[in-house]
Short mmCIF file of the C-alpha atoms (twelve columns), coordinates in Angstrom:
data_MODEL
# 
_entry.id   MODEL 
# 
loop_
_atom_site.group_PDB 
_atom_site.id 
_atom_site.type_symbol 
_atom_site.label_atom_id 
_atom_site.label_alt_id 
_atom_site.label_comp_id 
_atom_site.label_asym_id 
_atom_site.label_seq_id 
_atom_site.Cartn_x 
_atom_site.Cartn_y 
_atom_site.Cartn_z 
_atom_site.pdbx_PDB_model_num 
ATOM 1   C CA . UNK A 1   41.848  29.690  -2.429  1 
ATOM 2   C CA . UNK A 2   42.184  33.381  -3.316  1 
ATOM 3   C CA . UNK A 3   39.173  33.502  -5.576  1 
ATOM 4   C CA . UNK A 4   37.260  31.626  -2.362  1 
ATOM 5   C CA . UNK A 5   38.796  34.546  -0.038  1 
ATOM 6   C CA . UNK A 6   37.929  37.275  -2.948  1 
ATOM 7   C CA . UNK A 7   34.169  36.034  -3.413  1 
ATOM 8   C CA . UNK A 8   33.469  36.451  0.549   1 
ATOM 9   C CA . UNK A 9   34.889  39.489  0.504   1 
ATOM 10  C CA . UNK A 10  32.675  41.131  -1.981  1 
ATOM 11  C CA . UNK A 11  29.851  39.401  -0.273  1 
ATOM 12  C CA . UNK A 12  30.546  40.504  3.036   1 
ATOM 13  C CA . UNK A 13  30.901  44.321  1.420   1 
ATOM 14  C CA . UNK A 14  27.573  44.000  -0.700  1 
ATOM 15  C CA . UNK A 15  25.095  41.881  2.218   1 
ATOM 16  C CA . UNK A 16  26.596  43.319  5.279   1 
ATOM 17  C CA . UNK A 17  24.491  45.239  8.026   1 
ATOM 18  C CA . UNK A 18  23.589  48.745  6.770   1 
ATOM 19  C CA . UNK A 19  22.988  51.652  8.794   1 
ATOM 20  C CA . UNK A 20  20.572  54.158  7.802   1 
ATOM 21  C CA . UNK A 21  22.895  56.586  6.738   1 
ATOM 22  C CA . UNK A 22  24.415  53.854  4.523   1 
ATOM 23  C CA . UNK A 23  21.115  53.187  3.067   1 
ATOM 24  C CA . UNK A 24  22.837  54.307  -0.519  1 
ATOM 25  C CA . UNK A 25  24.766  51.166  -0.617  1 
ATOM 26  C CA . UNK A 26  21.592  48.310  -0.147  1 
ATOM 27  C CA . UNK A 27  19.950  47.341  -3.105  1 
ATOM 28  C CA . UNK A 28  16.517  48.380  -3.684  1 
ATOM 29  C CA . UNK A 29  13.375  46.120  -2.131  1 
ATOM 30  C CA . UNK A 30  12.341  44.262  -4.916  1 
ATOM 31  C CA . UNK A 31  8.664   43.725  -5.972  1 
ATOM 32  C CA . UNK A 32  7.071   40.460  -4.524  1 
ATOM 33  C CA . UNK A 33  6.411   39.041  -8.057  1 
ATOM 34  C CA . UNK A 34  10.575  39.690  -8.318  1 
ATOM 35  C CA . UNK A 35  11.443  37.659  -5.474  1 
ATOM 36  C CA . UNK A 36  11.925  34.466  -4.836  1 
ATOM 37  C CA . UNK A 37  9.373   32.563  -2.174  1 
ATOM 38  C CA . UNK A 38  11.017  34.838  1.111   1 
ATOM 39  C CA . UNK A 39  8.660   36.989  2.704   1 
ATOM 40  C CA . UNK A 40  10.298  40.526  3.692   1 
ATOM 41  C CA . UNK A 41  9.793   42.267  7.101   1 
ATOM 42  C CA . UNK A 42  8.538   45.662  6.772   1 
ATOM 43  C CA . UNK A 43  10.538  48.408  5.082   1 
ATOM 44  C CA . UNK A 44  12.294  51.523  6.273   1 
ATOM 45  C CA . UNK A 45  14.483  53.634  6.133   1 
ATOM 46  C CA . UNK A 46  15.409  54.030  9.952   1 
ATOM 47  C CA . UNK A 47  15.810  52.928  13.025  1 
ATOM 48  C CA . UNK A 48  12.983  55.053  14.392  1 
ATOM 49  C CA . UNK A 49  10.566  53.471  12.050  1 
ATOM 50  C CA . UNK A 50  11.253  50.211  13.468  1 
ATOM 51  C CA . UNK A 51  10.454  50.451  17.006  1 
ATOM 52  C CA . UNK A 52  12.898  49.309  20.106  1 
ATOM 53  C CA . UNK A 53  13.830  45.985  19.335  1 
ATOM 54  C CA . UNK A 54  14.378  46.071  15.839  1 
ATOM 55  C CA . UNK A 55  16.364  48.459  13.522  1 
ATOM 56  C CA . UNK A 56  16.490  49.209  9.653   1 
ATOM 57  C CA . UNK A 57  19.394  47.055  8.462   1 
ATOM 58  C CA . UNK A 58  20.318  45.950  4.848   1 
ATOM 59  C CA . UNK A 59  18.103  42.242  4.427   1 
ATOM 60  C CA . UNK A 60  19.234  41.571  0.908   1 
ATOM 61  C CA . UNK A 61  16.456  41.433  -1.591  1 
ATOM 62  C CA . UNK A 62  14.633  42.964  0.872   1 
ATOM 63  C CA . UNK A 63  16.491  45.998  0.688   1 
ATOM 64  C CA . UNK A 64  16.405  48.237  4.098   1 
ATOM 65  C CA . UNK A 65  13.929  45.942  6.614   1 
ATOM 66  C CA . UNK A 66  12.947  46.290  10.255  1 
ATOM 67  C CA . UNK A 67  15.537  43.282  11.587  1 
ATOM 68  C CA . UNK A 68  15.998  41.885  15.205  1 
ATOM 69  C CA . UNK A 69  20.111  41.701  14.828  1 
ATOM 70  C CA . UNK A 70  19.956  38.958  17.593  1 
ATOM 71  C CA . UNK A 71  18.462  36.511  15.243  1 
ATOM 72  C CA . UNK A 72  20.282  33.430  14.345  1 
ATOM 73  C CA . UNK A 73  19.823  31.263  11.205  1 
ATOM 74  C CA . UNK A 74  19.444  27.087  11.279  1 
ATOM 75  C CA . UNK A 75  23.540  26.013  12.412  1 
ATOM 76  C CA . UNK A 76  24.974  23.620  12.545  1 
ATOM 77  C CA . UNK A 77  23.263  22.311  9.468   1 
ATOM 78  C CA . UNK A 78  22.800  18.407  8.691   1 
ATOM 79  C CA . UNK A 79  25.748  16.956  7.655   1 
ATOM 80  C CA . UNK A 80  25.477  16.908  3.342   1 
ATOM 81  C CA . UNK A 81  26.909  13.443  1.013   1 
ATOM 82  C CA . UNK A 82  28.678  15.589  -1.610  1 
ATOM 83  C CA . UNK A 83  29.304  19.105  0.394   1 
ATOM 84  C CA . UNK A 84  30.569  20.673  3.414   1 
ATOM 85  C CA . UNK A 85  29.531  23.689  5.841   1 
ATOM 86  C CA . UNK A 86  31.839  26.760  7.132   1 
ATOM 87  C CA . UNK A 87  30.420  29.253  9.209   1 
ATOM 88  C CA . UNK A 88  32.717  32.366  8.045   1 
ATOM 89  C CA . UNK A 89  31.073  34.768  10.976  1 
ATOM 90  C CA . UNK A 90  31.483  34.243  14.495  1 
ATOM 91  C CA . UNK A 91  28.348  33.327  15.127  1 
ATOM 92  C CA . UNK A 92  25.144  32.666  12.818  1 
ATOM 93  C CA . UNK A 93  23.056  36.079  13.411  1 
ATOM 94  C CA . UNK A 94  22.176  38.366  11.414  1 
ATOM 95  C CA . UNK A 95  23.860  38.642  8.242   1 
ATOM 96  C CA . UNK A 96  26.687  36.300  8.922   1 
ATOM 97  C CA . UNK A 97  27.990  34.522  6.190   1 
ATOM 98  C CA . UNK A 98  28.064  30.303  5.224   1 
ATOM 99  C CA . UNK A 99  30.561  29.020  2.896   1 
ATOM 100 C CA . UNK A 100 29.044  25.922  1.031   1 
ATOM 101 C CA . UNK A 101 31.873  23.902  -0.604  1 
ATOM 102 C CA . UNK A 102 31.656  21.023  -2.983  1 
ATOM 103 C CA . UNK A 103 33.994  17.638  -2.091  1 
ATOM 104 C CA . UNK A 104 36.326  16.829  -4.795  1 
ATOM 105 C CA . UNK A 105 34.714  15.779  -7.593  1 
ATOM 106 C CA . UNK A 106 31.731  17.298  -7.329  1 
ATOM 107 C CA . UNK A 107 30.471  20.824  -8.808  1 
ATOM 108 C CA . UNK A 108 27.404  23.382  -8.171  1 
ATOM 109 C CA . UNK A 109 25.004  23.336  -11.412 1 
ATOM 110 C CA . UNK A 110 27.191  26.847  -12.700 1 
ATOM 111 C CA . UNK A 111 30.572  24.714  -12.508 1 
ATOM 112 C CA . UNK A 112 31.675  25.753  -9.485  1 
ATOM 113 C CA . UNK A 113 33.143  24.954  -6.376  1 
ATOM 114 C CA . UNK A 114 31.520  26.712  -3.670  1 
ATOM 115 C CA . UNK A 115 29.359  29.605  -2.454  1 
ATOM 116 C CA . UNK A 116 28.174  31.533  -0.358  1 
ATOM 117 C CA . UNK A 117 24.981  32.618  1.817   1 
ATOM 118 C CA . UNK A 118 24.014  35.040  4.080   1 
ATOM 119 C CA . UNK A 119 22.100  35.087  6.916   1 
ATOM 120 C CA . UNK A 120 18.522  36.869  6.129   1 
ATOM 121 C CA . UNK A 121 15.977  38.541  8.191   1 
ATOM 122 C CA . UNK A 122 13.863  35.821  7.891   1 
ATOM 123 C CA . UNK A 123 16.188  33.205  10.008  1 
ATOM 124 C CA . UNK A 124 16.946  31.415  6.786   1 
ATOM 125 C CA . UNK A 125 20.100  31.099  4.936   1 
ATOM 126 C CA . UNK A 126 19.657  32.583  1.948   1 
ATOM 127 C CA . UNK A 127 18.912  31.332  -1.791  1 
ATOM 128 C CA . UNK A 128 18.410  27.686  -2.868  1 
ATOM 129 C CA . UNK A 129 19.883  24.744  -0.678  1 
ATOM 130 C CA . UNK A 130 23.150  24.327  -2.878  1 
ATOM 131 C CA . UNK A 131 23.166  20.855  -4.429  1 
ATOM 132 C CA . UNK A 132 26.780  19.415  -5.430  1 
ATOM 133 C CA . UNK A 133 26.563  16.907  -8.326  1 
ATOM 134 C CA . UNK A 134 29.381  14.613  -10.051 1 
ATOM 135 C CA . UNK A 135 31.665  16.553  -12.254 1 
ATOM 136 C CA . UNK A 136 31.605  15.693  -15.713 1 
ATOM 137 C CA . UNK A 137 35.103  15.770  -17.375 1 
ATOM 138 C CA . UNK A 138 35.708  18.315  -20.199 1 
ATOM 139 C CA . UNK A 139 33.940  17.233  -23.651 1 
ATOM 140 C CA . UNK A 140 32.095  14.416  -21.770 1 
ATOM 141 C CA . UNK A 141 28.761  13.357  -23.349 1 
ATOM 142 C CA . UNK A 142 26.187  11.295  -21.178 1 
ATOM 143 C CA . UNK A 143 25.527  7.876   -22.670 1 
ATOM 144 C CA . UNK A 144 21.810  7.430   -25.027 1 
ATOM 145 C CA . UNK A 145 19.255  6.147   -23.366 1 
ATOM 146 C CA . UNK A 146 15.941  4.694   -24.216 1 
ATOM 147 C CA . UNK A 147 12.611  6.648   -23.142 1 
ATOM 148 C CA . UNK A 148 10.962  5.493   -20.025 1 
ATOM 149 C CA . UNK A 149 6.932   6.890   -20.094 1 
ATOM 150 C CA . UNK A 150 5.755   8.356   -17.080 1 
ATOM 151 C CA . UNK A 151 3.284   5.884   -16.798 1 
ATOM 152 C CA . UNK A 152 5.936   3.094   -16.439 1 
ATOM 153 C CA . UNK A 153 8.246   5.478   -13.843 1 
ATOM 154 C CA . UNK A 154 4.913   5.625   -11.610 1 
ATOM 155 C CA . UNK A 155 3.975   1.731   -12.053 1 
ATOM 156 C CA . UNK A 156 7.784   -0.228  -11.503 1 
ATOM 157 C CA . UNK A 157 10.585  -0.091  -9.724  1 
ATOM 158 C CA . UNK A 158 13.432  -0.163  -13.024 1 
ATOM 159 C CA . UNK A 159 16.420  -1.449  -11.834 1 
ATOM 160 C CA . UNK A 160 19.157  -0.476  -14.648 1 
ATOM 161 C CA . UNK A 161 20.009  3.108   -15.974 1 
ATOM 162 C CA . UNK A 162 18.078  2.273   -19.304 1 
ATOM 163 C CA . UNK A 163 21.337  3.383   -21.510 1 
ATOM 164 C CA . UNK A 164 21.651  2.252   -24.895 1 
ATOM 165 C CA . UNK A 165 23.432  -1.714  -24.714 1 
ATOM 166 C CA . UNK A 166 22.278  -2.301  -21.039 1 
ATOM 167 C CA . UNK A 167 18.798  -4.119  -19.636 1 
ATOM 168 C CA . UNK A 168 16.792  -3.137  -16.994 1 
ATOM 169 C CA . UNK A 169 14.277  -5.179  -14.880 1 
ATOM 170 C CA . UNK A 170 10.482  -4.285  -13.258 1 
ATOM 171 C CA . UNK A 171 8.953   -5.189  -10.403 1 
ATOM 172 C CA . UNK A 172 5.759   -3.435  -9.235  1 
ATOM 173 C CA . UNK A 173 5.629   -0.970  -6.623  1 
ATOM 174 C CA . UNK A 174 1.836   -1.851  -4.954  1 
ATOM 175 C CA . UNK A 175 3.323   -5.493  -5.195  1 
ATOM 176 C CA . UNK A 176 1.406   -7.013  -7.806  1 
ATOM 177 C CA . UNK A 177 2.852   -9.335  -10.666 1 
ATOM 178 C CA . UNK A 178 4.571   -8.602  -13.567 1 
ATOM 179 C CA . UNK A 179 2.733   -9.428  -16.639 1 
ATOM 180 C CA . UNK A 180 4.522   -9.327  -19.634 1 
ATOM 181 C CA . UNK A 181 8.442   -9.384  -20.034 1 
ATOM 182 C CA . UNK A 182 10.015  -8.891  -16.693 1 
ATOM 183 C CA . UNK A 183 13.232  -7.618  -18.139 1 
ATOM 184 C CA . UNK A 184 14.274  -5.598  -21.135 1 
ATOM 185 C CA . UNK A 185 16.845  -4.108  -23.441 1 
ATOM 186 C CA . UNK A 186 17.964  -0.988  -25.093 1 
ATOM 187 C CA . UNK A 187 19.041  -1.167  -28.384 1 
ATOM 188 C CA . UNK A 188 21.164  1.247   -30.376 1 
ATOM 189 C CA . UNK A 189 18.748  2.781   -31.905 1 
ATOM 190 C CA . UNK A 190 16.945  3.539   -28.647 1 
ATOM 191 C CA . UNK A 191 13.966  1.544   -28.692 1 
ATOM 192 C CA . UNK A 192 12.999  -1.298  -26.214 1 
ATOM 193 C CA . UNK A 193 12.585  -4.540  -27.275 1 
ATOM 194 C CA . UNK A 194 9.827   -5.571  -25.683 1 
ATOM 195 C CA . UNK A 195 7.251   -3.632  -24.819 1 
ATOM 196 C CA . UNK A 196 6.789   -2.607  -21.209 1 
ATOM 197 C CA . UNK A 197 4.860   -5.169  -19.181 1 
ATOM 198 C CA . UNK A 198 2.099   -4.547  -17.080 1 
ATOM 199 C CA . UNK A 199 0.951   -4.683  -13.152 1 
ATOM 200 C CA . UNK A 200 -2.063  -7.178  -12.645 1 
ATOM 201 C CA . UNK A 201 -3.100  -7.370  -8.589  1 
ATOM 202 C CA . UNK A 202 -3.008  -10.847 -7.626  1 
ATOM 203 C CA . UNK A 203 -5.712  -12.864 -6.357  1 
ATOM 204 C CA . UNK A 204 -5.398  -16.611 -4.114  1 
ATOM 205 C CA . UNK A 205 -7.983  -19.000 -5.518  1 
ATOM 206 C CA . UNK A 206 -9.937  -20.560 -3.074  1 
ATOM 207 C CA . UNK A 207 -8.408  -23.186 -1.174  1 
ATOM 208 C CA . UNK A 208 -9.557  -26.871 -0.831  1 
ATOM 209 C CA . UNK A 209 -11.697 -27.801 0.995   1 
ATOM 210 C CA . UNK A 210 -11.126 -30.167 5.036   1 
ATOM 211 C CA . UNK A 211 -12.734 -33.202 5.246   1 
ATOM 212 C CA . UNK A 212 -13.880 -33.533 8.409   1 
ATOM 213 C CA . UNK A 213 -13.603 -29.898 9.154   1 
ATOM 214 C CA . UNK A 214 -14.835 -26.049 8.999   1 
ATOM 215 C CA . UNK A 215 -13.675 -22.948 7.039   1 
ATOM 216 C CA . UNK A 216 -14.357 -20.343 9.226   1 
ATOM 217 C CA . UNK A 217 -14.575 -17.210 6.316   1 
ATOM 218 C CA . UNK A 218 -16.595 -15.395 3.886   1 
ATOM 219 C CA . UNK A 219 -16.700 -17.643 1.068   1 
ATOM 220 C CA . UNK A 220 -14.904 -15.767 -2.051  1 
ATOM 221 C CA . UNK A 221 -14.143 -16.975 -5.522  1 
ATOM 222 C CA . UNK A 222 -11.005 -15.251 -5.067  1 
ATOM 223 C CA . UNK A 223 -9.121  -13.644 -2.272  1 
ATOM 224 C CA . UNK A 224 -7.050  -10.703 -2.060  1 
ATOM 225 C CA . UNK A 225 -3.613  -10.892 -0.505  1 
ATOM 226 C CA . UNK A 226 -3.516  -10.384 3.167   1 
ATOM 227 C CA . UNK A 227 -6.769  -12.352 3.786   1 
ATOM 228 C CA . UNK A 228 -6.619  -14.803 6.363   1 
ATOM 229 C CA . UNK A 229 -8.520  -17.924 6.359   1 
ATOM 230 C CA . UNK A 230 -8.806  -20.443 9.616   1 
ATOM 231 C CA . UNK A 231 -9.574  -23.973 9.770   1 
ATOM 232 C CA . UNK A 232 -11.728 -25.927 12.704  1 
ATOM 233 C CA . UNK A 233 -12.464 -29.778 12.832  1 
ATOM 234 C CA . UNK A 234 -15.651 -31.398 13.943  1 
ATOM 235 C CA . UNK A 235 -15.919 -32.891 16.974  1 
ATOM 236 C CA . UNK A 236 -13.844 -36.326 18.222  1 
ATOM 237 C CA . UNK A 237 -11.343 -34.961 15.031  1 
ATOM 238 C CA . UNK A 238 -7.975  -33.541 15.469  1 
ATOM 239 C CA . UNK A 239 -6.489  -30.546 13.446  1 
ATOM 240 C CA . UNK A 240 -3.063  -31.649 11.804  1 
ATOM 241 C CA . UNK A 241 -1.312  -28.392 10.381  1 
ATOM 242 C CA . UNK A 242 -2.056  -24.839 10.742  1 
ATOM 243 C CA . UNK A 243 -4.927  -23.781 12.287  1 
ATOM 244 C CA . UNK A 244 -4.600  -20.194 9.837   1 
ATOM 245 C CA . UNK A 245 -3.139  -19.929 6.170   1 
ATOM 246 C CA . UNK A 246 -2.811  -16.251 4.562   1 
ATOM 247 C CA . UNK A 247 -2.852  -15.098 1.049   1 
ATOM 248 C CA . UNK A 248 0.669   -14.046 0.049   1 
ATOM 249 C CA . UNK A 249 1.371   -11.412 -2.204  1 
ATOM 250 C CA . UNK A 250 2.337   -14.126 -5.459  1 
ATOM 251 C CA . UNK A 251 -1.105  -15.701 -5.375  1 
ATOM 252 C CA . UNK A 252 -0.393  -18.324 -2.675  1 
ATOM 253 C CA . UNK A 253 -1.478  -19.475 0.563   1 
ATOM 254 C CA . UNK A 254 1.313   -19.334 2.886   1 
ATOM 255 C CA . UNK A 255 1.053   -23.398 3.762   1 
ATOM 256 C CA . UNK A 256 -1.069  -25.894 2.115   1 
ATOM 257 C CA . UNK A 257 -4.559  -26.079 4.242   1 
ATOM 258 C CA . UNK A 258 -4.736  -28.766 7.643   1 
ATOM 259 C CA . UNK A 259 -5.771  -32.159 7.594   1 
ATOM 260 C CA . UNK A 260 -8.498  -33.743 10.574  1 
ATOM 261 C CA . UNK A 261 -7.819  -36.583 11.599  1 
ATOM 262 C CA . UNK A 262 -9.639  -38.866 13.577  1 
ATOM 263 C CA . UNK A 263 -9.467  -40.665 16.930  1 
ATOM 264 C CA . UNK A 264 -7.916  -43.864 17.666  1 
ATOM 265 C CA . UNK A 265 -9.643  -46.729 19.820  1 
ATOM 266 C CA . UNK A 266 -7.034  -48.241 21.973  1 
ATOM 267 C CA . UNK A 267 -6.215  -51.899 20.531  1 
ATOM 268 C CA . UNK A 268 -6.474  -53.395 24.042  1 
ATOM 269 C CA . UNK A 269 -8.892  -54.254 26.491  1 
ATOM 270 C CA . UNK A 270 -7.478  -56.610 29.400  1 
ATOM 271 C CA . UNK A 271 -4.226  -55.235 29.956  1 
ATOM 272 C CA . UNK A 272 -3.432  -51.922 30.748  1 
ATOM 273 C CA . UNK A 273 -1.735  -49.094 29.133  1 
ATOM 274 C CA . UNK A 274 0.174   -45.844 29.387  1 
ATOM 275 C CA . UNK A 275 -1.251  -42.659 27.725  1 
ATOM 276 C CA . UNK A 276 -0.139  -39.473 29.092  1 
ATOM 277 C CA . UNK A 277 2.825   -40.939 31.456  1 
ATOM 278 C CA . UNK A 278 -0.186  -42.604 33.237  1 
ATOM 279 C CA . UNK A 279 -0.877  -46.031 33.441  1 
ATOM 280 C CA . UNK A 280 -4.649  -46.890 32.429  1 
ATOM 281 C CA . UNK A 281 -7.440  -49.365 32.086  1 
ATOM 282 C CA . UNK A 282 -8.518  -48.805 27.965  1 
ATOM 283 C CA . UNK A 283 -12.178 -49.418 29.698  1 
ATOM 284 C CA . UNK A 284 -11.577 -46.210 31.936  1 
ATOM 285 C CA . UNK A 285 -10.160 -44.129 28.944  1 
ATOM 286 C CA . UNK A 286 -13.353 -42.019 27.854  1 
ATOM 287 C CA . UNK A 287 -14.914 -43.936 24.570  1 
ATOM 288 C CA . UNK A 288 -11.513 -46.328 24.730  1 
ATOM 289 C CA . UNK A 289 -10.443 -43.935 22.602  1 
ATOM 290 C CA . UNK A 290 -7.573  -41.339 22.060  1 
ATOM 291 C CA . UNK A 291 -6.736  -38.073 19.710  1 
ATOM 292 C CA . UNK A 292 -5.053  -38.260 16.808  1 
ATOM 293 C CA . UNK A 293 -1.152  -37.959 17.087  1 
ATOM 294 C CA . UNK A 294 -1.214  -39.684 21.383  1 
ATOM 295 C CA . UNK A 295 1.725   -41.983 22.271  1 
ATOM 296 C CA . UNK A 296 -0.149  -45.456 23.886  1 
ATOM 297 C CA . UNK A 297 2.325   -47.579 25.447  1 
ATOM 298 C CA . UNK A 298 1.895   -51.337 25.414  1 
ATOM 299 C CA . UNK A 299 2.996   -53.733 27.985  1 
ATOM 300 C CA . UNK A 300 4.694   -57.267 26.437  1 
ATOM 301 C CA . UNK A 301 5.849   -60.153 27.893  1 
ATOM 302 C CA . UNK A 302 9.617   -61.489 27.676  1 
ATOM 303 C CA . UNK A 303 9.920   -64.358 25.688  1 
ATOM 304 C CA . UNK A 304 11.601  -66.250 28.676  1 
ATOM 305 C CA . UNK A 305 11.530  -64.796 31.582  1 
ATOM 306 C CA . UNK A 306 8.486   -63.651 34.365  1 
ATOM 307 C CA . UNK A 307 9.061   -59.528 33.477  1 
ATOM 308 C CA . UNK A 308 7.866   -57.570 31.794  1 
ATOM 309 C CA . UNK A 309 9.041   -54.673 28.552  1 
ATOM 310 C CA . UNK A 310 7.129   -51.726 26.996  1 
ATOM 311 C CA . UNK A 311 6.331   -50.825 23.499  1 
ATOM 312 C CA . UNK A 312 4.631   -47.434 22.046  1 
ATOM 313 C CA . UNK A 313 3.047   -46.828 19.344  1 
ATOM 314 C CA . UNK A 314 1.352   -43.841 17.776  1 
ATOM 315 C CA . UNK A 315 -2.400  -43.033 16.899  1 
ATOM 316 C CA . UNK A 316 -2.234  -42.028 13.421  1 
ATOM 317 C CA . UNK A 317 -5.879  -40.743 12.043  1 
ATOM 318 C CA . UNK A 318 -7.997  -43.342 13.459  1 
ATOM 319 C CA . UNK A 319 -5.458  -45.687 13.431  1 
ATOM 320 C CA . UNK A 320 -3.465  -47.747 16.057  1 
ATOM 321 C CA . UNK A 321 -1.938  -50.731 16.278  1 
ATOM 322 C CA . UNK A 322 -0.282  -52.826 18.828  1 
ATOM 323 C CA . UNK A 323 3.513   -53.638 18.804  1 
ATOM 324 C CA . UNK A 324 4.131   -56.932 17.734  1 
ATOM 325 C CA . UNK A 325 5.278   -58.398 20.297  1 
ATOM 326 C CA . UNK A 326 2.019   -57.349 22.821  1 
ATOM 327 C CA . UNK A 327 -0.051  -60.280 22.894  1 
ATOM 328 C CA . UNK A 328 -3.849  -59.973 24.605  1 
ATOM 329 C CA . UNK A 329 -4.502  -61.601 27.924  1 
ATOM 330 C CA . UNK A 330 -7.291  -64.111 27.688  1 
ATOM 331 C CA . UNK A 331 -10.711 -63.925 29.438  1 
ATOM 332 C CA . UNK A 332 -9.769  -66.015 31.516  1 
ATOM 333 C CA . UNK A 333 -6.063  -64.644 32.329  1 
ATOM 334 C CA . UNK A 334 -8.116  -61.494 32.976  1 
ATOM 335 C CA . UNK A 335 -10.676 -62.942 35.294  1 
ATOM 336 C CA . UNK A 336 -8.569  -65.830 37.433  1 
ATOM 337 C CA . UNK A 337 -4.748  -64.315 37.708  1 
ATOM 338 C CA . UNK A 338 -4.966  -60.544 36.981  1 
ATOM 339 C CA . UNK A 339 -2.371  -60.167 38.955  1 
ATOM 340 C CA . UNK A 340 -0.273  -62.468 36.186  1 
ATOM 341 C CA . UNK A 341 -1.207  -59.995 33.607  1 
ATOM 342 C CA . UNK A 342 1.056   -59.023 31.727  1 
ATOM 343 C CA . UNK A 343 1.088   -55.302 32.523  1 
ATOM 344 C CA . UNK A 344 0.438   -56.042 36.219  1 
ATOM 345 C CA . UNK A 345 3.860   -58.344 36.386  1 
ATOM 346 C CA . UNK A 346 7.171   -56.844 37.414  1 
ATOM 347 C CA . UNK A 347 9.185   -54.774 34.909  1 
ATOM 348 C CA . UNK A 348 12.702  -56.441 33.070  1 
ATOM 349 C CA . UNK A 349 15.991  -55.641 33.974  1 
ATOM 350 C CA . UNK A 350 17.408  -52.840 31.359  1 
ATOM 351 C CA . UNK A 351 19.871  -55.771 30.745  1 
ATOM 352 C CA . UNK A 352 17.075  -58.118 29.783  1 
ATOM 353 C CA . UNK A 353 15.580  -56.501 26.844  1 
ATOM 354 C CA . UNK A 354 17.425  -56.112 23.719  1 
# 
């Protein structure tokens, strides 16, 4: 602690505010080809050359500058992972002073602990933005490691620290695949193994082709990842599956393409049936027909008593078939009792059907 409190003394006594008639103690303006990237107000060498709201203070490498004193520099700062902040002034103006300290554990690229920056002219805190690192311990050597060429820095992600005994994977940064070995490992005598893969940009092949349907898209012999492709079935046909299928960044489609499938014609004609929760003549059902994947409900007769029971069944591509136990009315059944019809007779007691 009293080398901390010894340090900001000095630095208070060497980068305080100068007057003019303590120009002797400022350093001399250096040259701009001597200085770091800072641009320096105009020099002087008193307040009279400075005009009424500035005066010729002490501005560090600047030497003696025309300064507004009421200028503050950036405070509080963001909060840093391996350092802290302490304003030592009152406030941040002017040639107050920030103490930068390192958290345990951690030292500035000299070895030290902390320092210390001043408030410049320029509204900046001055010198480099301190940058705490891990402390190595005394004699410490950092592990051997195998070369990594720019070339493969810029292409992969490496996940591993490429020391000597360790392995380290790729993956590619644009997203491509990884041709070649997808891991590898350092040996003692730092080489690699294998030799670094390669990124190749992947490409979907076209996919096959709908029967019974359109591709609606440029036709490719390859696609590149992010294309979409969408499907559309002829008329009287039904799309089963996704109606849009993208190429994924592996060389896949995201889902395998749709199927059409075909209408059903209603296996009934003198009895009649529910489709769509109503009940229906097939005759007034356009073509006697319905879409792929429509529940028909049959009507069938119980086995001993004067009711009635229903049965449903599923149109499956062009196919449908009646429940087995739906038996069609006869022409004449249709033409001399329809009210004995089977669909037209009254409904079973929940108690009578098993």
């Amino acid at each position: 602690m009293m080398d901390s409190a010894l340090l900001l003394l000095f630095l208070w006594a060497l980068t305080g505010t100068a007057s003019p008639q303590a120009s002797g103690s400022c350093v001399e303006r250096l040259q701009g080809g001597e200085r770091k990237t800072r641009a320096c107000p105009r020099t002087c060498k008193s307040d009279a050359e400075c005009g009424s709201k500035r005066q010729c203070l002490c501005d560090g490498e600047c030497g003696l500058s025309c300064v507004a004193p009421g200028r503050t520099c950036p405070w509080p700062l963001p909060a840093s992972e391996n350092s802290v902040f302490r304003l030592v002034s009152a406030t941040p103006s002017f040639s107050a002073l920030l103490e930068v300290r390192c958290k345990p554990g951690f030292t500035l690229p000299d070895g030290s602990d902390v320092t210390v920056r001043r408030c410049q002219g320029d509204r900046q805190w001055s010198g480099d933005e301190p940058i705490c690192t891990e402390a190595q311990s005394p004699g410490h050597t950092p592990a051997p490691t195998c070369p990594l060429p720019e070339e493969v820095i810029n292409t992969f992600s490496i996940h591993g620290d490429a020391s000597v005994g360790t392995s380290i994977r790729y993956s590619c940064l644009s997203g491509a695949d990884v041709v070649g070995s997808g891991e590898n490992f350092c040996q003692d005598n730092q080489t690699w193994m294998h030799p670094h893969p390669v990124c190749k940009k992947l490409f979907c092949q076209p996919p096959k082709e709908v029967q019974q349907g359109y591709v609606v898209a440029v036709q490719k012999t390859e696609y590149e990842v992010g294309f979409d492709i969408h499907y559309l079935c002829k008329k009287n046909y039904r799309l089963d599956g996704p109606q849009k299928i993208t190429c994924l960044s592996n060389g896949s489609w995201s889902a395998s393409p749709p199927h059409c499938r075909a209408r059903c014609v209603i296996p009934a004609e003198r009895s009649r049936v529910v489709i769509g929760g109503v009940k229906r003549w097939p005759f007034d059902v356009t073509d006697a027909m319905v879409p792929h994947g429509e529940i028909v409900t049959f009507y069938c007769k119980h086995p001993k008593k004067q009711c009635s029971f229903t049965a449903a069944q599923a149109c499956f591509d062009g196919k449908l078939q009646t429940p087995e136990c739906y038996l069609e009315p006869t022409w004449l059944q249709y033409k001399l009792f329809p009210h004995r019809l089977v669909s037209e007779i009254e409904a079973c007691a929940p108690g009578d059907v098993e």
